[in-house]
C-alpha positions as CSV (number, residue, x, y, z in Angstrom):
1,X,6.3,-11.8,-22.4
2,X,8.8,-9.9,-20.0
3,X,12.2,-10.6,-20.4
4,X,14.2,-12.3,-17.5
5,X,16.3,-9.4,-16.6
6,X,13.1,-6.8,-17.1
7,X,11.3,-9.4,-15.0
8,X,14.1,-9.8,-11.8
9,X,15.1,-6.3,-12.3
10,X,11.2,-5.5,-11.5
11,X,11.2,-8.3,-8.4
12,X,14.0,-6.3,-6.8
13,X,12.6,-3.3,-6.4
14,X,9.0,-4.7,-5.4
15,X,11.1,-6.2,-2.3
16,X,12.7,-2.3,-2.1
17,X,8.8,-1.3,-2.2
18,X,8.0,-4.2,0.3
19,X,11.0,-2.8,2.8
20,X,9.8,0.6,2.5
21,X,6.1,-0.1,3.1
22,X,6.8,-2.4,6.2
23,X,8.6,0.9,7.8
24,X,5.6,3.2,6.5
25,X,3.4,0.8,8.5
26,X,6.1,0.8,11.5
27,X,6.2,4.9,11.7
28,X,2.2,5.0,11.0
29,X,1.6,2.5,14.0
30,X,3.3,4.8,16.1
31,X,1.5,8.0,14.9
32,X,-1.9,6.4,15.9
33,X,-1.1,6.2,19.2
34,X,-0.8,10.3,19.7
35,X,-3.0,11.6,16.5
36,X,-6.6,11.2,16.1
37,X,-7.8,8.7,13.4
38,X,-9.0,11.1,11.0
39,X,-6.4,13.3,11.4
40,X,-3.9,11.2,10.8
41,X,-5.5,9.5,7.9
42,X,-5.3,13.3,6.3
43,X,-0.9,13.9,7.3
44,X,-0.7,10.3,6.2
45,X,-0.8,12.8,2.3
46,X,0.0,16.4,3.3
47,X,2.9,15.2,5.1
48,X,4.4,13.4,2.0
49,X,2.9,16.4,-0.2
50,X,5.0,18.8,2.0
51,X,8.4,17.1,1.8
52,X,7.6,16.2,-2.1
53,X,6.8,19.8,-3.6
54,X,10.0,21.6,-3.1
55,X,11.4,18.6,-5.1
56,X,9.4,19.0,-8.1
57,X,9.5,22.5,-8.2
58,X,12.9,22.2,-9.5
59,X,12.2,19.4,-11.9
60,X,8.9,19.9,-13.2
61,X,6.8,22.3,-15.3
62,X,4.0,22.4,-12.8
63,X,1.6,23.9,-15.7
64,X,1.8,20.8,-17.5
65,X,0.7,18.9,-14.6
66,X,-2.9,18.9,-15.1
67,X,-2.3,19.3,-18.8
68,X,-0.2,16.1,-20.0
69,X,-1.7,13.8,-17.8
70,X,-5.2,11.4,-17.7
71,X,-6.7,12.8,-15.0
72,X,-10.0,10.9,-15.3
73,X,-7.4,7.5,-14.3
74,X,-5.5,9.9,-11.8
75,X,-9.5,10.5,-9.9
76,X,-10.2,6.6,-10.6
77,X,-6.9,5.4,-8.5
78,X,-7.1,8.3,-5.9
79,X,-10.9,6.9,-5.1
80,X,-9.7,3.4,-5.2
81,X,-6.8,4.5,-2.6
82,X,-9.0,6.1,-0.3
83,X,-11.7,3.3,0.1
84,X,-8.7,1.3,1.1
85,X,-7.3,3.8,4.0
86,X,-10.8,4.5,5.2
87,X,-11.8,1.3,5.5
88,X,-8.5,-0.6,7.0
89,X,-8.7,2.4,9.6
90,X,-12.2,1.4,10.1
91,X,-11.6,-2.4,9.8
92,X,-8.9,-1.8,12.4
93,X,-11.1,-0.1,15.0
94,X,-13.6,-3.0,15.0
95,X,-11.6,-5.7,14.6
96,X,-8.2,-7.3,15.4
97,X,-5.1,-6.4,14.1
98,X,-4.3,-9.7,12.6
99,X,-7.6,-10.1,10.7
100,X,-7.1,-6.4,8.8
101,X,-3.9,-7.7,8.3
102,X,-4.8,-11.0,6.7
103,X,-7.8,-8.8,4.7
104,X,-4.9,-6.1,3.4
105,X,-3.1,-8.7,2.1
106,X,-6.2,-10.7,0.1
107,X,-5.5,-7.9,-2.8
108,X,-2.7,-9.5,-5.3
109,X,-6.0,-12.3,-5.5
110,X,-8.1,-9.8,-7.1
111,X,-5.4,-8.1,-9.1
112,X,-5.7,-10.1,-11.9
113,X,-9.2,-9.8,-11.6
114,X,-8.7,-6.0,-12.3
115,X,-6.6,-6.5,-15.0
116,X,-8.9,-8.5,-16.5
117,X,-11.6,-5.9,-16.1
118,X,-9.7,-2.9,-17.1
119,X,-7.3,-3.7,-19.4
120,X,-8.5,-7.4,-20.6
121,X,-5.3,-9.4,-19.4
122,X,-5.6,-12.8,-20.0
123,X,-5.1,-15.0,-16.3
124,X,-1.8,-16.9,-16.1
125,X,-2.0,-19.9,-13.9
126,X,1.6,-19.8,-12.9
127,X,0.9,-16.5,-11.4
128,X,-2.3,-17.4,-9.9
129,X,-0.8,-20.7,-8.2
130,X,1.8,-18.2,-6.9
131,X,-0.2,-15.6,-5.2
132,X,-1.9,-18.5,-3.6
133,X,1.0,-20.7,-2.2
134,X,2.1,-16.6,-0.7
135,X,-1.5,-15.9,0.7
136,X,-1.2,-18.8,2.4
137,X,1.9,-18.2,3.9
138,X,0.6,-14.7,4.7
139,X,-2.4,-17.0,6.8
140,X,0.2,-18.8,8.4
141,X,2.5,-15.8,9.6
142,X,-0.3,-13.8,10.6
143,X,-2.8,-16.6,12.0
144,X,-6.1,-14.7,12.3
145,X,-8.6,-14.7,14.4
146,X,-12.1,-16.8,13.7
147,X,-14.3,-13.0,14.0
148,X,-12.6,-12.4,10.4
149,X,-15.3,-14.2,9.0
150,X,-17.7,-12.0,10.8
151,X,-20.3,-9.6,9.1
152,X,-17.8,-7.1,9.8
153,X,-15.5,-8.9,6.9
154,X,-18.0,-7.0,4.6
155,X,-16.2,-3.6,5.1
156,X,-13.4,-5.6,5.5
157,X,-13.6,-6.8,1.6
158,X,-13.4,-3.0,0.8
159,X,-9.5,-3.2,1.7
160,X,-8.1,-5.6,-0.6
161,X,-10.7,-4.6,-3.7
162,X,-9.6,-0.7,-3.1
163,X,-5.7,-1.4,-2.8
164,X,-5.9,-3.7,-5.7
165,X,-7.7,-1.2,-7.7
166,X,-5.8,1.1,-7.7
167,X,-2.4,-1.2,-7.8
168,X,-3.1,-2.4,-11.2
169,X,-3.8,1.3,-12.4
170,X,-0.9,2.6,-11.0
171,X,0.9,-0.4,-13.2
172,X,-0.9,0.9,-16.0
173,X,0.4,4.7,-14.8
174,X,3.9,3.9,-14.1
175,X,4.3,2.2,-17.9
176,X,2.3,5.2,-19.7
177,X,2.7,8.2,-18.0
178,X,5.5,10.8,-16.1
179,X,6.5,9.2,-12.7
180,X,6.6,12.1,-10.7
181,X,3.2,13.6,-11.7
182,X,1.8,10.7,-10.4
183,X,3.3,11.1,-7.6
184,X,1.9,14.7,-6.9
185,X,-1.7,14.0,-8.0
186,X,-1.6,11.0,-5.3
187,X,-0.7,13.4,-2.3
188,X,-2.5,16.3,-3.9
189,X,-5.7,14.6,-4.6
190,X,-5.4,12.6,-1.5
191,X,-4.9,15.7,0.9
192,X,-7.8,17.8,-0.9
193,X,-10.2,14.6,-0.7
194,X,-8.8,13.4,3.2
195,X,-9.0,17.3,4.2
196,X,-12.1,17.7,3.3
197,X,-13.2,14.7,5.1
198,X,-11.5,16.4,8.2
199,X,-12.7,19.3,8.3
200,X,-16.4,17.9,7.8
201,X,-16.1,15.4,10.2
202,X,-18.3,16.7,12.5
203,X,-21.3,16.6,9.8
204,X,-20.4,13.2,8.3
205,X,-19.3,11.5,11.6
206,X,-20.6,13.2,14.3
207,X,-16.7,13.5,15.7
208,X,-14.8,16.6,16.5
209,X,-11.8,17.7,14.0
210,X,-8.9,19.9,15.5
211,X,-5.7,20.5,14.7
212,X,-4.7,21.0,18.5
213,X,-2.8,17.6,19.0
214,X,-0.4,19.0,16.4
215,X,0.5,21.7,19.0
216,X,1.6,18.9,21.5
217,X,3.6,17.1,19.1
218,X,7.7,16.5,20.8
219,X,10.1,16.5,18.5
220,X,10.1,12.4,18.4
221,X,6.4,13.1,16.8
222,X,7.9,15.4,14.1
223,X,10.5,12.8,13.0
224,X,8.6,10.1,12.8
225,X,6.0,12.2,10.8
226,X,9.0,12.8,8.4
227,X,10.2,9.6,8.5
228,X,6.4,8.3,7.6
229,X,6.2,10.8,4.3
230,X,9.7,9.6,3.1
231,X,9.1,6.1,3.7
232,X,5.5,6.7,2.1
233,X,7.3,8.5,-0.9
234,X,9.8,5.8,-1.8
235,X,7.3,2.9,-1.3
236,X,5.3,4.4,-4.4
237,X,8.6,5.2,-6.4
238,X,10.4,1.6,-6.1
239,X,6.6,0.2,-7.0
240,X,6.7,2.2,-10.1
241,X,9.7,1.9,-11.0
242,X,8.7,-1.9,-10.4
243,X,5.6,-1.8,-12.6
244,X,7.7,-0.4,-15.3
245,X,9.0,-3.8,-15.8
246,X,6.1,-6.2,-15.3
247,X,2.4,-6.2,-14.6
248,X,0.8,-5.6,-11.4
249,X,-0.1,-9.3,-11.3
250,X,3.1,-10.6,-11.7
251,X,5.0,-8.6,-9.5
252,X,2.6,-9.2,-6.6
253,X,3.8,-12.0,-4.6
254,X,7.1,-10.0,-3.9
255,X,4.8,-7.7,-1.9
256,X,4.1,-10.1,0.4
257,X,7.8,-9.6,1.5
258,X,6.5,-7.0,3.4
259,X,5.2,-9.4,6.0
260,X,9.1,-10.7,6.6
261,X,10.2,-7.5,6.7
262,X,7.7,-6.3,9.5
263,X,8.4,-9.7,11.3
264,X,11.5,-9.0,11.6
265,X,10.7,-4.8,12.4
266,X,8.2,-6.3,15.3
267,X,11.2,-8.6,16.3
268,X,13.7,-6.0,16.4
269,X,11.4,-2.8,17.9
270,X,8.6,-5.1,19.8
271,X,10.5,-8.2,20.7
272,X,8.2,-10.2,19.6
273,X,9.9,-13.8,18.4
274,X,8.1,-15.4,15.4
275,X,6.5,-19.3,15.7
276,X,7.7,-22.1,13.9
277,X,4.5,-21.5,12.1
278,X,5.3,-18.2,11.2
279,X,8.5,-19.7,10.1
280,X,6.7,-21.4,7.8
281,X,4.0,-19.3,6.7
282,X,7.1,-16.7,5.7
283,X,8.8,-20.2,3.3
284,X,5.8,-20.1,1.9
285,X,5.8,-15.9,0.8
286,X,9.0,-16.9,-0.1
287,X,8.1,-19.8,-2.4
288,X,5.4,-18.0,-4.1
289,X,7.8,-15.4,-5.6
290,X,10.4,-18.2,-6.5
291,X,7.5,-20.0,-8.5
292,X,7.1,-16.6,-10.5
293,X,11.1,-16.1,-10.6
294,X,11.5,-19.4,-12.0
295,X,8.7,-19.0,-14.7
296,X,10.0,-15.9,-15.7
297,X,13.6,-17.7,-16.4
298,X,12.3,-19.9,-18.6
């Protein structure tokens, strides 16, 4: 059992993880629209990488971070991470926005399916009955099209199984091993396996890699790709910070806050005005974590 305090201390900084993602997805909607897709898939972890290594240099023994850590789990969550970029991106470039969207968001329902697989956590219906009332809330806000139950929805399955992968290791990580080495390996493993892709491109994809759109870049570009690796930075510390205080299953509805917060964002930057039925789809996300919350305090 978590302790109420442990458990609402744990909530708070899954919303902090939720605010921080929504403006990651903000600054990464705006670097598709001047960087190529597999480019950008690759800065989505050097950039991070880049403003992250100075920072450890000072404050950790970078000899002991290959030695005190479990790699073979660090390779198992870095796969699971990159099936889930790779395949939104390629969701997203077939389909509608809305219907990657809704697919993203299917993964706190397999989470406990995960933790059941990897680490034999027993299902608790409270929780279950709360990731539902969210998810559909999450339907509601986002209102997807009828082509996401097209063959295409096959790939798109790849998005919510990767994410939730490697969410409930990274619970598992954040509870049993050093914060900030998990921290490199994600940006280090991810740059070494997304350049790779890059640079192969050509042979794998039949597409042309360059780095020349980097030349062309304004200074606009340069912020935003800062502001995308801090955002992308504190997203995975408030979620482990998170996951130090409950498991990935239980914090999971407060995710879904993300989907206020990037109402609002797409209110504020797009003008775009919510429906009454996005009104009620984000009661619903709202609901779902209050039915954990109120578990918790009893």
């Amino acid at each position: 059992m978590i302790a109420k305090g442990e458990f609402e201390r744990g909530a708070f900084y899954m919303l902090l993880s939720a605010l921080t993602l929504s403006l990651f997805t903000l600054s990464s909607k705006f670097g598709t629209d001047t960087t190529p897709y597999f480019l950008i898939v690759f800065l989505r972890f050097a950039a991070p990488l880049v403003v992250l290594v100075p920072f450890l240099f000072f404050t950790i023994s970078f000899k002991d971070l290959f030695l005190k850590c479990n790699l073979k789990m660090q390779l198992l969550r870095i796969g699971c991470i990159l099936i889930y970029q790779y395949s939104i991106f390629y969701y997203l470039m077939h389909a509608p926005l809305t219907d990657a969207t809704v697919m993203q968001n299917t993964a706190p329902l397999f989470i406990p399916i995960f933790e059941r697989v990897f680490f034999k956590h027993p299902f608790e219906k409270r929780t279950l009955l709360s990731i539902l009332i969210s998810f559909i809330g999450v339907l509601c806000v986002l209102q997807p099209h009828r082509s996401i139950f097209a063959e295409l929805s096959v790939v798109g399955l790849l998005v919510p199984l990767g994410q939730a992968g490697s969410q409930v290791l990274y619970s598992h990580q954040a509870k049993s091993e050093n914060q900030k080495f998990n921290l490199f390996h994600l940006y280090f493993l991810g740059t070494v396996a997304s350049g790779i892709v890059f640079l192969f491109v050509k042979l794998f994809f039949g597409a042309e890699a360059s780095l020349a759109p980097l030349k062309a870049y304004t200074l606009w570009m340069w912020v935003n790709l800062l502001f995308l690796a801090v955002t992308s930075i504190l997203n995975q510390i408030f979620r482990g910070i998170s996951y130090q205080h409950g498991k990935a299953s239980a914090m999971a509805p407060f995710l879904y806050g993300s989907i206020i917060f990037s109402a609002i964002i797409d209110w504020a930057v797009f003008h775009h005005l919510p429906s009454w039925l996005s009104l009620v789809g984000a009661i619903l996300v709202i609901a779902g974590g209050l039915i954990q919350l109120a578990q918790k305090n009893k």
